[in-house]
C-alpha positions as CSV (number, residue, x, y, z in Angstrom):
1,X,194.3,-0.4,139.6
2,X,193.6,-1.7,136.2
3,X,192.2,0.1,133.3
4,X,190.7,-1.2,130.5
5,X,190.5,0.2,127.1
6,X,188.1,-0.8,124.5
7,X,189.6,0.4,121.3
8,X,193.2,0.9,122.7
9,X,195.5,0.1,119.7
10,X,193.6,2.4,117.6
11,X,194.2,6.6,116.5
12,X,193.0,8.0,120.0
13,X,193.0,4.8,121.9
14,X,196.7,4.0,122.0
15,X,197.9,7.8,123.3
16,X,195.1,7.2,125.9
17,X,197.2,4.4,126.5
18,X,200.6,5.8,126.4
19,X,199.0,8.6,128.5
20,X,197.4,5.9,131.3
21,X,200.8,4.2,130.9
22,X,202.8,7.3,131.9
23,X,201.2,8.0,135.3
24,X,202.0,3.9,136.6
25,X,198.8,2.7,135.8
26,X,197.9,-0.6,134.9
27,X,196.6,-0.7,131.2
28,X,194.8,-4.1,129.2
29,X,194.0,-3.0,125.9
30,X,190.6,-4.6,124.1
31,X,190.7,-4.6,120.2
32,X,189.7,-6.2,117.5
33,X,192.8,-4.4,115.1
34,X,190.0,-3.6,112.3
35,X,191.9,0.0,112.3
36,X,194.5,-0.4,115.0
37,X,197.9,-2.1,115.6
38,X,199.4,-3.5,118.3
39,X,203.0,-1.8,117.6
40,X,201.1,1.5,118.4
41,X,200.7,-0.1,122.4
42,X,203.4,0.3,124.6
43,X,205.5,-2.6,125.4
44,X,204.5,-4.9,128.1
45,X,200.8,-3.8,127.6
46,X,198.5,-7.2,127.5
47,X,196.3,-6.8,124.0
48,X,193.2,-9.1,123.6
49,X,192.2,-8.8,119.8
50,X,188.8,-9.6,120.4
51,X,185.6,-7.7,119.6
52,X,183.6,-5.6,122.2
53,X,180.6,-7.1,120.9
54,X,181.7,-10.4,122.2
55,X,180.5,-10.1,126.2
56,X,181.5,-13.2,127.5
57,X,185.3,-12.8,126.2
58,X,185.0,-9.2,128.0
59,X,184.1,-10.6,131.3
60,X,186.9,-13.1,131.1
61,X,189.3,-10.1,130.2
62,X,187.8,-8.1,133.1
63,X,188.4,-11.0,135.4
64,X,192.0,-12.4,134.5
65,X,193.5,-8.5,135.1
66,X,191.7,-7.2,137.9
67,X,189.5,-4.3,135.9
68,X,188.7,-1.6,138.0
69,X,187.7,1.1,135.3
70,X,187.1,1.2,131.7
71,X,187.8,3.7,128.9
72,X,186.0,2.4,125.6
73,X,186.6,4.1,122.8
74,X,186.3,0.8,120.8
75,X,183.8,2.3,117.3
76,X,184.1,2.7,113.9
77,X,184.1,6.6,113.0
78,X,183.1,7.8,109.4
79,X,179.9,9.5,109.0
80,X,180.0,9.2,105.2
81,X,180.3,5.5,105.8
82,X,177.6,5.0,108.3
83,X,175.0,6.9,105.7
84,X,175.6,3.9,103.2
85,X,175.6,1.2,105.8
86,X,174.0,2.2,108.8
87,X,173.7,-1.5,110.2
88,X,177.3,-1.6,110.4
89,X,177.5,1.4,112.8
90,X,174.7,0.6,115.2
91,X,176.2,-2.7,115.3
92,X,179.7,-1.8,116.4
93,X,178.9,1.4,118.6
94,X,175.4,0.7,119.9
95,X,175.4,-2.6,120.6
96,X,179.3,-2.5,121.3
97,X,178.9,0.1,124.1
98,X,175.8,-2.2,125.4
99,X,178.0,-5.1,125.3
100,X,180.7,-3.0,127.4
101,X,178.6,-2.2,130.1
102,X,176.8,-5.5,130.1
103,X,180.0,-7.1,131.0
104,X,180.8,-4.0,133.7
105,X,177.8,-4.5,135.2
106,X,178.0,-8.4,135.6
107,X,181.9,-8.0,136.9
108,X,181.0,-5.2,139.1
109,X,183.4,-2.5,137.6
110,X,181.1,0.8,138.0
111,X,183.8,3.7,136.5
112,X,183.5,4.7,133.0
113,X,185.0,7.2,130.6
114,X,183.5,7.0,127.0
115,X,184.1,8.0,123.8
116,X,181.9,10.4,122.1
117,X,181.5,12.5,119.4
118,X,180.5,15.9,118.8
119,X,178.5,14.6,116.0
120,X,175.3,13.8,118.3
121,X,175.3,17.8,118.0
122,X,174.7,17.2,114.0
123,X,174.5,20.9,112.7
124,X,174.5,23.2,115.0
125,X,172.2,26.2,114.5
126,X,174.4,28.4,117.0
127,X,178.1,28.2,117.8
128,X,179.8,27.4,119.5
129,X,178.5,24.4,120.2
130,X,177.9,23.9,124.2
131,X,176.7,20.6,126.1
132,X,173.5,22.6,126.5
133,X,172.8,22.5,122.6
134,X,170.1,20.6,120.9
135,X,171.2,17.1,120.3
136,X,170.4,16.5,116.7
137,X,173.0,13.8,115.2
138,X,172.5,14.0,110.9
139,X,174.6,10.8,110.3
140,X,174.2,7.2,111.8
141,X,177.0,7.3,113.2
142,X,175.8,10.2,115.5
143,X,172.9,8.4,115.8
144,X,175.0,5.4,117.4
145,X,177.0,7.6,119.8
146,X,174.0,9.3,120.9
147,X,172.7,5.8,121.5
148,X,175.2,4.7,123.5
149,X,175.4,7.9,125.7
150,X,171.9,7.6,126.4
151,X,172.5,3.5,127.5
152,X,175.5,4.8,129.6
153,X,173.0,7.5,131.4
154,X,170.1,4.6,131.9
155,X,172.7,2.0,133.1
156,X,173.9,4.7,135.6
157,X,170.6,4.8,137.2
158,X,169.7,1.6,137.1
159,X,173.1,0.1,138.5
160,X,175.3,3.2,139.9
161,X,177.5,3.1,137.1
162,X,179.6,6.4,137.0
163,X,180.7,7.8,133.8
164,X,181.9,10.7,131.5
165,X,180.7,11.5,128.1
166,X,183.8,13.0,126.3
167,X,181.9,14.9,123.1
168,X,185.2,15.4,121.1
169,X,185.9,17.7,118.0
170,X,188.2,16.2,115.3
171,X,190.9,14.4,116.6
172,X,194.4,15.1,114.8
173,X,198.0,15.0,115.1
174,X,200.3,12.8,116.8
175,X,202.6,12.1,119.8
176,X,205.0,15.0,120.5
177,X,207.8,12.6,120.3
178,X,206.6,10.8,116.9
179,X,206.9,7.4,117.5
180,X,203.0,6.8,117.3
181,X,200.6,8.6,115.0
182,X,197.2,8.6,112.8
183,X,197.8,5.1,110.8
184,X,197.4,6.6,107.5
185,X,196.1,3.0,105.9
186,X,192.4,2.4,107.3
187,X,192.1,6.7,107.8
188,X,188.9,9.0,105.8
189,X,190.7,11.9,108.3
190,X,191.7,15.0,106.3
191,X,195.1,15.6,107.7
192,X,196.6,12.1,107.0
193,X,195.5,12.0,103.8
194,X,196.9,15.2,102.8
195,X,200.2,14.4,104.2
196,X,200.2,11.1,102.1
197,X,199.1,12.9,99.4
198,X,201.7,15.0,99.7
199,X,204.2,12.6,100.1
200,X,203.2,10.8,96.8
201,X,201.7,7.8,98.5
202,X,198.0,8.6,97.2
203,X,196.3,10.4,94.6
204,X,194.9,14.0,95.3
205,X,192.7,14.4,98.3
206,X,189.2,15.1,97.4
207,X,188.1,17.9,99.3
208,X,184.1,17.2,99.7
209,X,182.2,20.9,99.5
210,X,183.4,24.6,98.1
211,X,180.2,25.6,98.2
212,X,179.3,26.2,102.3
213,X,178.4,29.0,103.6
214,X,182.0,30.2,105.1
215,X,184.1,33.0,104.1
216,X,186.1,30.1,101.4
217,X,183.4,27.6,101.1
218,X,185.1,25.2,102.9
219,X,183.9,23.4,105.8
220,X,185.0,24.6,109.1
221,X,186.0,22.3,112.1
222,X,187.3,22.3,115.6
223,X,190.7,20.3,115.4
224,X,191.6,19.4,118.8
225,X,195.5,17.7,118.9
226,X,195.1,13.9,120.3
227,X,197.6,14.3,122.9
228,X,195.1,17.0,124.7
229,X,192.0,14.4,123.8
230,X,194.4,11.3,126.0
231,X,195.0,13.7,128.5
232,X,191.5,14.3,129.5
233,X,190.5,10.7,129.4
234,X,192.9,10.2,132.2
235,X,191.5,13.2,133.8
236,X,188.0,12.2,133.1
237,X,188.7,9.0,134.8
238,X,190.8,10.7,137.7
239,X,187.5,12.5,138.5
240,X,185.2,9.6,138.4
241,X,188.0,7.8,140.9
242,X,187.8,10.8,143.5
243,X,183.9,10.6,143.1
244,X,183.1,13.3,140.9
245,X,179.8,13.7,139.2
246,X,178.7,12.1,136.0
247,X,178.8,14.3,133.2
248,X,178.6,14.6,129.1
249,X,181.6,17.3,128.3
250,X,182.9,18.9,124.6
251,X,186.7,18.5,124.1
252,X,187.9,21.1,121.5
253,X,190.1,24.0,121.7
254,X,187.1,26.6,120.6
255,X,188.6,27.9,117.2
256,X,187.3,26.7,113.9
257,X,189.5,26.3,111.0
258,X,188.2,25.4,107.2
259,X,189.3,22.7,104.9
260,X,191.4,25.2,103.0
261,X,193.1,26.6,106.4
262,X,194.4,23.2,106.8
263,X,195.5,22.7,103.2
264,X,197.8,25.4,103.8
265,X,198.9,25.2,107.0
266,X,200.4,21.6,105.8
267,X,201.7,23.0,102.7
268,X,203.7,25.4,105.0
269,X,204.6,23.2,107.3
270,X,205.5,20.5,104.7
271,X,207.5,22.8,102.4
272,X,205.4,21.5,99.2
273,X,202.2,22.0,97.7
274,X,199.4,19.5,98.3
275,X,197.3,18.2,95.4
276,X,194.1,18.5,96.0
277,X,190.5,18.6,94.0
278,X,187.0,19.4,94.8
279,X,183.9,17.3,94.7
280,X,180.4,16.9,95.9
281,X,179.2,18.2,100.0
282,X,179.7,14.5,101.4
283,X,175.7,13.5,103.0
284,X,176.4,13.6,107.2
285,X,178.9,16.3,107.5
286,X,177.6,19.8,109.0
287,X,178.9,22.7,107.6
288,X,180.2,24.2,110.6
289,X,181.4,22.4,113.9
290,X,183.5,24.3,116.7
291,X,183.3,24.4,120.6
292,X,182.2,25.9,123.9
293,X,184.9,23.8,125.9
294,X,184.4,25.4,128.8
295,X,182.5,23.0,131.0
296,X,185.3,20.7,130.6
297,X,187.7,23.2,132.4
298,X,185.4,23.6,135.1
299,X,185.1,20.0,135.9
300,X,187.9,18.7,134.8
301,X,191.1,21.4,134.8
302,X,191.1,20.7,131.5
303,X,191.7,23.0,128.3
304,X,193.7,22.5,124.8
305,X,197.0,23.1,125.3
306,X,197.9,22.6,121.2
307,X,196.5,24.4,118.2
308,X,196.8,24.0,114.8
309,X,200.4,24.7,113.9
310,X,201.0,22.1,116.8
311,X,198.5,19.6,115.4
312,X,200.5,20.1,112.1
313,X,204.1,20.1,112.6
314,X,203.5,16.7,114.9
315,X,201.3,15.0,112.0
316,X,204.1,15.6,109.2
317,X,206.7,14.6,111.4
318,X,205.0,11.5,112.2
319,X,203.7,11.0,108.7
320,X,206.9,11.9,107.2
321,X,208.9,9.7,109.3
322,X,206.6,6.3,108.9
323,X,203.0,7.2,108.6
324,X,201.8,3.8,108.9
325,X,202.6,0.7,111.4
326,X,204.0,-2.3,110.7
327,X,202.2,-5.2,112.6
C-alpha cells in the first residue's frame, strides 16, 4: 500500500507524512516546494517536485509506485492573498484538486482524504461552527476549497471515488520532538511570525483588527495543534480503507482563543515580550471561527488531544531551535 501526498513537504503535509510514515506505510510525496522543503520529509521518502496541476506527470507518479490512496493537501492558503489575486487561487486549488482526481480516476485509485478549510464556512452567524452550517466562504480562497469539495462530491458519484473532506481550524505548532515545524520563511501564520519576531528575525507583527466584536477586539480562532490535524488524515484514510462512508468533517479542538490570547501565551512561554502593532481588519478574515468537532469523533475516534499551551511550547521550541529549513 502506497499513499500519495499532494503537498507533502509543506506545514501540514510533511507530519501527515511523518505520521503515514510511522504506521509502515508506503509514502511518495507530490510537491512543487513553492512553500515546502524536502528536509522536512522523512528520509528514504521518494519527492517528485512537480506541480499538481500538471496531470500527466501525476499519472506517471501514480504508476511508477503503486498509488493506492491519495491525501492532497497540495494549495496555497492565505485568504488575504487570494482577495488581491484571486486567479492565482482558483488556479492552484480548483483546478489543482481537478487535476488530482483526473489523474485518480484515469489510474483507477478511488480513496481520497482532502484538505479543507474551515473557511468555506466564511463567517459564521452561530458557533460553533458544525458541518451542518451554511457554507458561505468570504475569501477566494474559500471559494476554491469549496470548489474543490464540491468536484470531489460529483467525481464520487460519477466514478465511486471515496473521500473525506477534513474542514480544518488553524493549523499551528510543530512535532513533539522538534525536528520539523511551521517554515517560518514563506508563512502569513500568526504564531511563527510572533516567534520570529520575538526572536529578532522580523519587524513587529502587525496584528490586523482591535476593533471586532470580542471581549479584546481581537479576532478569535480555533488553533488546532498539527500533530492532531496528521493524525486524522491517517485516520481519515484508515476509514475510507475499511469502507467507511464519505464524509465532509471539522477538525478543531472547540475553544476559541483571540489574537491577544496568543500574544501572551507566547510571551509566557517565550520568557520575553513580543513586539507587536495594530493595523487595519485584513478583507477575508471572519471575526470569529471556532468548532463543533464532534462529528469527527463519531466517525473517526478522533478528538484534539493538544491545546494551546501544547501548540505553544512545541512552536517555540521548534522556532527557537531552527525555525526555518535548510534545502
Amino acid at each position: 500500500m502506497t499513499i500519495l501526498v499532494t503537498g507533502g513537504a509543506g506545514y501540514v503535509g510533511s507530519h501527515v507524512v511523518h505520521a503515514l510514515a510511522e504506521t509502515g506505510r508506503g509514502v511518495v510525496v507530490v510537491d512543487n516546494m513553492r512553500t515546502g522543503s524536502p528536509a522536512a520529509v522523512p528520509s528514504g521518502t521518494p519527492v517528485h517536485p512537480i506541480d499538481v496541476t500538471d496531470t500527466a506527470k501525476l499519472e506517471q507518479v501514480i504508476r511508477d509506485h503503486g498509488v493506492t490512496a491519495c491525501i492532497h493537501l497540495a494549495g496555497l492558503k492565505n485568504p488575504g492573498e487570494s482577495m488581491k489575486d484571486p486567479g492565482l487561487y482558483f488556479h492552484n486549488n480548483a483546478t489543482g484538486t481537478l487535476s488530482v482526481l483526473n489523474a485518480l480516476v484515469s489510474t483507477g485509485v478511488r480513496d481520497l482524504v482532502f484538505s479543507s478549510s474551515c473557511s468555506v464556512y466564511g463567517a459564521a452567524e452561530t458557533l460553533p461552527i458544525t458541518e451542518d452550517s451554511p457554507l458561505r466562504p468570504i475569501s477566494p480562497y474559500g471559494h476554491s476549497k469549496l470548489v474543490g469539495e464540491r468536484m470531489i462530491e460529483a467525481y464520487g458519484t460519477a466514478h465511486g471515488l471515496r473521500w473525506m473532506s477534513l474542514r480544518y481550524f488553524n493549523a499551528a505548532g510543530a512535532s513533539l520532538d522538534g525536528s520539523i515545524g511551521e517554515d517560518w520563511g514563506p508563512t502569513h501564520n500568526l504564531v511563527p511570525l510572533l516567534a520570529k519576531a520575538a526572536l529578532g528575525a522580523r519587524p513587529p507583527v502587525t496584528l490586523f483588527g482591535s476593533d471586532y466584536p470580542t471581549e479584546d477586539g481581537t479576532a478569535v480562532r480555533d488553533y488546532t495543534h498539527v500533530v492532531d490535524l496528521a493524525e486524522a488524515h491517517v485516520l481519515a484514510l484508515e476509514h475510507l480503507r475499511a469502507g467507511g462512508s464519505s464524509a465532509a468533517l471539522n477538525l478543531g479542538t472547540g475553544t476559541g482563543y483571540s489574537v491577544l490570547q496568543v500574544v501572551k501565551g507566547l510571551e509566557e512561554v517565550a520568557g520575553r515580550p513580543l513586539p507587536v502593532t495594530f493595523g487595519d481588519r485584513r478583507p477575508g478574515d471572519p471575526p470569529v471561527v471556532w468548532a463543533d468537532p464532534a462529528r469527527a469523533f463519531e466517525v473517526l475516534g478522533w478528538r484534539a488531544r493538544l491545546g494551546l499551551p501544547e501548540i505553544l511550547a512545541t512552536a517555540w521550541r521548534w522556532h527557537a531551535g531552527t525555525g526555518h529549513f535548510e534545502g
